[in-house]
C-alpha positions in Angstrom: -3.7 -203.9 140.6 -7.0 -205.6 139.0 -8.6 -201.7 139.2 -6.5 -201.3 135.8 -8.6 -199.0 133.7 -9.8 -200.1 130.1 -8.7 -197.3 128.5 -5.6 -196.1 126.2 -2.4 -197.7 126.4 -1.1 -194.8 128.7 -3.6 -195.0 130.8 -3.0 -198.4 131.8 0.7 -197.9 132.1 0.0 -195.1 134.3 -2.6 -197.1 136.6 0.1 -200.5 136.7 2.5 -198.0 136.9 0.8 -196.5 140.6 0.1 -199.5 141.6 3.7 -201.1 141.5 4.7 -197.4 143.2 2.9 -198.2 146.1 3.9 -201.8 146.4 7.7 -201.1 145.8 7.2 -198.3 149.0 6.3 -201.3 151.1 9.8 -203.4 150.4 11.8 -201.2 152.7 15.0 -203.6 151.0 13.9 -202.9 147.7 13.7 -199.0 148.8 17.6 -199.1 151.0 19.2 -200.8 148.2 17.7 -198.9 145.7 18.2 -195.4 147.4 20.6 -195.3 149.7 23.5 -197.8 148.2 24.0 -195.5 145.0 24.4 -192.2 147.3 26.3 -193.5 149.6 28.9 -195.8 147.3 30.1 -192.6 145.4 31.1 -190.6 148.6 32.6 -194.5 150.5 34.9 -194.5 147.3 35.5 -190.8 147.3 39.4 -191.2 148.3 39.9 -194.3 145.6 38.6 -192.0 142.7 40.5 -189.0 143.6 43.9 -190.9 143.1 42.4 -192.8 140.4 41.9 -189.7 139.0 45.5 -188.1 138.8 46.5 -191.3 136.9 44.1 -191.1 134.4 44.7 -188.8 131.9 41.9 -185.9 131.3 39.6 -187.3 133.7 38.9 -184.9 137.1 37.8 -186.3 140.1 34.5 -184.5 139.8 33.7 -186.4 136.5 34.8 -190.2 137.5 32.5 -189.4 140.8 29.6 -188.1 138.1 30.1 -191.7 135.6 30.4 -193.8 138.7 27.3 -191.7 140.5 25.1 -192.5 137.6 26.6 -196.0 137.1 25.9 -197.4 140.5 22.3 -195.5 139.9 21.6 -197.9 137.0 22.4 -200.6 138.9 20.9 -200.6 142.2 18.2 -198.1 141.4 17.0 -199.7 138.4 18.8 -203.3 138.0 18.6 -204.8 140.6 15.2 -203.2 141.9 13.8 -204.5 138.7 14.9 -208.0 139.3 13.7 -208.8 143.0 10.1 -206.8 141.4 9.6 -208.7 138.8 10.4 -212.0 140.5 8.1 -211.0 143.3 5.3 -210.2 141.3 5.5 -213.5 139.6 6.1 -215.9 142.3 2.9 -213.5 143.8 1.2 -214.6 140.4 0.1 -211.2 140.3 2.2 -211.3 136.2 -0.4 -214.3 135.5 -3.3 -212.2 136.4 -2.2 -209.1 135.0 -2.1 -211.5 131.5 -5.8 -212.3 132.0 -6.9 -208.8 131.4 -6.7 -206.2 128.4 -2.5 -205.4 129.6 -0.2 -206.5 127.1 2.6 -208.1 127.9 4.4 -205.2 126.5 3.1 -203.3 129.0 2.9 -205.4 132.1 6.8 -205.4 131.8 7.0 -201.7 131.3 4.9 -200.7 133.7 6.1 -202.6 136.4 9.5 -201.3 135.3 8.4 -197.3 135.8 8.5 -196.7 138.9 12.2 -198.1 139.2 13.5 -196.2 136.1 12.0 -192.7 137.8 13.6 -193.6 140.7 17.1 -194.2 138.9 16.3 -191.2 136.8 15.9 -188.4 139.4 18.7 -189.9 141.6 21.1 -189.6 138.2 20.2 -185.8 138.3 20.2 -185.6 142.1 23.9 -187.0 142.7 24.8 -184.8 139.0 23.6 -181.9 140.5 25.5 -182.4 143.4 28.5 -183.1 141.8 28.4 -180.3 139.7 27.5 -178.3 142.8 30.6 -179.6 145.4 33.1 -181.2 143.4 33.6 -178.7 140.3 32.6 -181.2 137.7 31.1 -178.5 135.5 28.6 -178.8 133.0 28.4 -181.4 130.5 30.6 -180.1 127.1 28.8 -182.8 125.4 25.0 -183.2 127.1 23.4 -184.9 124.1 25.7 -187.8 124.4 25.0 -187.9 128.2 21.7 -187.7 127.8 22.2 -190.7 124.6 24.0 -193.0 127.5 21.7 -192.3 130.3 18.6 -193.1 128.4 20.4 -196.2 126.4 21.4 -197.4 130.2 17.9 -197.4 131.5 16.6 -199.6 129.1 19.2 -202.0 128.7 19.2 -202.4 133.1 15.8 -202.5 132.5 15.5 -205.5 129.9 18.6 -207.4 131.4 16.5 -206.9 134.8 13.6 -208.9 133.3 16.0 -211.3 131.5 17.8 -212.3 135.0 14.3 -212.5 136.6 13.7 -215.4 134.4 16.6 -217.0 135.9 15.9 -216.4 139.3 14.0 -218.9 141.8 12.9 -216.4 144.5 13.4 -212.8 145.2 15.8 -214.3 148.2 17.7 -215.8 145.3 17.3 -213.1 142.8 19.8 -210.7 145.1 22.3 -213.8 144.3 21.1 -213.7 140.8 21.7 -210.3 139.8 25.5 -210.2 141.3 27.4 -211.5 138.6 26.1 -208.3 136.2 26.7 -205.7 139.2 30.0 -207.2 140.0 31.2 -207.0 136.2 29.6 -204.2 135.2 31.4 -201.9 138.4 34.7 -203.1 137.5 34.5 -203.2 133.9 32.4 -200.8 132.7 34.0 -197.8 133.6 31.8 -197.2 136.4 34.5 -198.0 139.3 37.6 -197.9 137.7 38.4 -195.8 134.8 39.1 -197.8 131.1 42.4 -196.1 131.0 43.3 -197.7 134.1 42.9 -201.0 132.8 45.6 -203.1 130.2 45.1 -202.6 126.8 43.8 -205.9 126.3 41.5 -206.4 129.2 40.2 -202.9 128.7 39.4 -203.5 124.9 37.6 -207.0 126.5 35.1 -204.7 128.7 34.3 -202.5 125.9 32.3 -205.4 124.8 30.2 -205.7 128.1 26.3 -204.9 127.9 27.1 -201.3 129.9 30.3 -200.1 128.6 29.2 -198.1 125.3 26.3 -196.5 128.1 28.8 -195.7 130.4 31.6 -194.4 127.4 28.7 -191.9 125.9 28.0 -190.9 129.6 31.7 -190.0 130.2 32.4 -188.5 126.5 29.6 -186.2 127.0 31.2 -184.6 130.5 35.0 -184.3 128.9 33.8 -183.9 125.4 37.0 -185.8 124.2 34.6 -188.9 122.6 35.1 -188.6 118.5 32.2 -189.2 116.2 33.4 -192.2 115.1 34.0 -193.7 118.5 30.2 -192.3 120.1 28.8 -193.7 116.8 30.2 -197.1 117.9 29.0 -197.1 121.4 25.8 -195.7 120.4 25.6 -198.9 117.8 26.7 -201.4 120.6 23.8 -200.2 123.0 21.4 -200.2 120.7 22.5 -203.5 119.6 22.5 -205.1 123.7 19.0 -203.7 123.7 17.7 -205.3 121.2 19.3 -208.7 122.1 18.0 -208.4 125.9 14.4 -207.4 124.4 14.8 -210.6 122.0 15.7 -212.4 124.8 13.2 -211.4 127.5 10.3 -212.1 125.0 11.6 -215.4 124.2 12.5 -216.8 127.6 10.9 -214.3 130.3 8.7 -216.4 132.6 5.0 -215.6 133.3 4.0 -218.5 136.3 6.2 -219.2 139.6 9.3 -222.0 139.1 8.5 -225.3 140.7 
C-alpha cells in the first residue's frame, strides 16, 4: 500500500482500492463469510419463505427470496467484511501510515471500503439474476426505487461498518462486534421475515431501524405497491441514517490500535 500514486483523487482510490483487493483475497474468512454465507442463507431458508410467503399478502416467494438475497448481501458481503477490514488494517497500523501520506482520510475509508461494496454489488445482481431466472420473480415494476435502496444500503453498511470498527478490540472480537446489527437487522428489517408478518406495533418499531427504509424501497420497487409518499419517507430515513453514521464515523472512528 505505500506505492499509492500522487496523482488525482481517483487515482489513489483506485491504487488503495487494489491494494486492499489483494489483501482481502488472502483472508479466506473474510472471503467464505463474505461469499458464500449470502448464497447459501437464501436457498437454507428457501422452505421458511415460501410459507411466509402465502401469509403475506402480495408478496411471491420469488420476491421475499430477491429482498432477503440482497439483504443478507449487504450484510455479510459488505457489513461485516468492512468491519473485520477495517479493524485489521488498523490494529496492522497500516490506517496510521496511510494518514502520513497525501490520502485523505476521506479516502482511506473509502477506498478500503471498495473492494467490499463490489463484492456486495455483483453478488446483489448475481443472486437477482437468479432469482428472476428460477423462481419467477420477474422484473422489477419499480427499478428506480430498487436501484434507490440498493445504493442507499451500501453506504449506510458501509459507514455503520466503520462506526462498529471503532468499537471493536480485534478482528477476533469484531465478528462478536458486528452481531448485534446482523441479528436485528435479519429479523427486523424485512430481510428474514416480512413487515406484514410482524404486530402492528413491533413492525412500526423496525421501520425505525438503520436498514429498514433500504430494504422497504428495495421491496416496493419489485411489487410496485410502495406509494410516493411512503418511498419519499424511506428514502428521507436513509439518507438521514447516512448522514448520522458519516457524522459519527468522523467523530469517533479510530486511527491507532486500542491498548
Amino acid at each position: 500500500m505505500s506505492g499509492v500514486a500522487t496523482t488525482t483523487p481517483a487515482a489513489r482510490l483506485g491504487a488503495l482500492a487494489r491494494a486492499e483487493l489483494s489483501l482481502l483475497g488472502r483472508n479466506k474468512s473474510v472471503i467464505t463469510t463474505a461469499v458464500l454465507v449470502p448464497s447459501a442463507l437464501p436457498l437454507a431458508t428457501r422452505p421458511a419463505v415460501e410459507q411466509m410467503a402465502r401469509k403475506a399478502g402480495g408478496l411471491t416467494p420469488g420476491t421475499m427470496m430477491i429482498t432477503a438475497s440482497i439483504g443478507f448481501s449487504l450484510l455479510f458481503a459488505v457489513y461485516a467484511a468492512l468491519v473485520s477490514t477495517y479493524v485489521a488494517r488498523r490494529e496492522e497500523l497500516v490506517l496510521k501510515r496511510l494518514r502520513t501520506g497525501e490520502l485523505t482520510d476521506r479516502e482511506i475509508l473509502v477506498g478500503s471500503a471498495l473492494p467490499a461494496v463490489s463484492i456486495g454489488v455483483v453478488q446483489c445482481v448475481l443472486l437477482t439474476i437468479g432469482c428472476m431466472a428460477f423462481l419467477d420473480a420477474g422484473a422489477p415494476r419499480a427499478p428506480h426505487l430498487a436501484l434507490l435502496g440498493l445504493l442507499s444500503g451500501l453506504m449506510l453498511c458501509a459507514a455503520l461498518a466503520a462506526l462498529t470498527a471503532t468499537f471493536s478490540r480485534s478482528v477476533e472480537s469484531a465478528q462478536v462486534t458486528a452481531l448485534p446489527l446482523l441479528c436485528v437487522s435479519m429479523l427486523g428489517s424485512g430481510i428474514a421475515i416480512p413487515p406484514d408478518l410482524l404486530p402492528h406495533r413491533v413492525a412500526s418499531l423496525c421501520e425505525l431501524l438503520p436498514l429498514s427504509p433500504a430494504m422497504r424501497l428495495i421491496r416496493g420497487g419489485w411489487t410496485g405497491g410502495l406509494p410516493a409518499h411512503e418511498a419519499l419517507s424511506a428514502g428521507a430515513m436513509a439518507v438521514a441514517w447516512t448522514v448520522l453514521a458519516v457524522f459519527a464515523v468522523r467523530r469517533w472512528f479510530r486511527w491507532e490500535p486500542r491498548h
